[in-house]
C-alpha positions as CSV (number, residue, x, y, z in Angstrom):
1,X,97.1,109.4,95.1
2,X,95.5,112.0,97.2
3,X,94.7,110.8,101.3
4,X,92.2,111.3,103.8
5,X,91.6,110.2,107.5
6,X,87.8,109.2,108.6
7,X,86.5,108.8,111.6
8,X,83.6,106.3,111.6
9,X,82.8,107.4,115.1
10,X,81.9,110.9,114.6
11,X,81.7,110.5,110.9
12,X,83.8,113.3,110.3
13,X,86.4,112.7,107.2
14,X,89.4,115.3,106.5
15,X,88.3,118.7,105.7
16,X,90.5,118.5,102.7
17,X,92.3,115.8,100.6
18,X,96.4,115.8,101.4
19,X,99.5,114.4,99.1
20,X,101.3,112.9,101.8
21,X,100.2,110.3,104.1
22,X,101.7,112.2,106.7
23,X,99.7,115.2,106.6
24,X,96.6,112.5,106.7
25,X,98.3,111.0,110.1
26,X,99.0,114.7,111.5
27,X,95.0,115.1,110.9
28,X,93.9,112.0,112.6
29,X,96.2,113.4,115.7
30,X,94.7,116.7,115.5
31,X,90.9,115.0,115.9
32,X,91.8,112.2,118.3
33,X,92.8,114.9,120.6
34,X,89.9,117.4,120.4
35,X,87.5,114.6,120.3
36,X,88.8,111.4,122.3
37,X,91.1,112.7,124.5
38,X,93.9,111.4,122.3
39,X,92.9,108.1,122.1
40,X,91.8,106.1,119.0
41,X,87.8,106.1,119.1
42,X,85.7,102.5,120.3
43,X,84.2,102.6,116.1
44,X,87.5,103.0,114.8
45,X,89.1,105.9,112.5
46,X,92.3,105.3,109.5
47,X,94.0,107.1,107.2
48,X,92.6,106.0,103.5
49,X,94.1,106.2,99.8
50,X,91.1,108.2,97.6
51,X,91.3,108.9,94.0
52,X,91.4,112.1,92.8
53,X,88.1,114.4,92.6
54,X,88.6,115.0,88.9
55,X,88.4,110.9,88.4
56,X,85.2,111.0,89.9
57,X,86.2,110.4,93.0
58,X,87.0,106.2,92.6
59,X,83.5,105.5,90.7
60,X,83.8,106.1,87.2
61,X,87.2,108.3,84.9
62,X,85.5,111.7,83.8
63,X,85.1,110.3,80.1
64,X,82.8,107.1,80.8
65,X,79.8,108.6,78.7
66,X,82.2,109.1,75.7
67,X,83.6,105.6,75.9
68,X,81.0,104.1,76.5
69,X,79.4,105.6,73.4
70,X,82.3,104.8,71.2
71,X,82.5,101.1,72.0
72,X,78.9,101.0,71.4
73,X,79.8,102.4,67.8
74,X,82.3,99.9,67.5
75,X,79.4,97.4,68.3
76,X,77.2,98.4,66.2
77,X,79.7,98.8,62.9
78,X,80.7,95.5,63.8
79,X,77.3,94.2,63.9
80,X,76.1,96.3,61.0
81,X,79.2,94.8,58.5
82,X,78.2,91.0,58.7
């Protein structure tokens, strides 16, 4: 799963989503040093597992309107049969 850091003082997230935590930590570095002198800002900042942009990013898979349609077929048939 992809990662990004966020800092909820600025409100500034990773300009781009990295495989490796580490590359996440390296950009947390990078900001806490242009920005707060190196330190970790008073509102806080992390490093955060995010799903994958093609899944939606975390709400719903891709495919929701397609299952959701063929459950409600299955509904229905099941319905319709008694």
């Amino acid at each position: 799963m992809p990662y990004e850091y966020e800092c909820h003082q600025c409100e500034v997230r990773s300009p781009r989503r990295h495989d490796q935590r580490a590359q996440a930590d390296a950009d947390q570095d990078e900001h806490r040093a242009a920005a707060h002198g190196g330190l970790a800002p008073a509102a806080g900042d992390g490093v955060r597992r995010v799903h994958a942009e093609s899944r939606g990013d975390g709400r719903l898979p891709a495919g929701w309107p397609w299952a959701l349609a063929f459950f409600l077929a299955l509904l229905l048939a099941n319905c319709w049969g008694r």
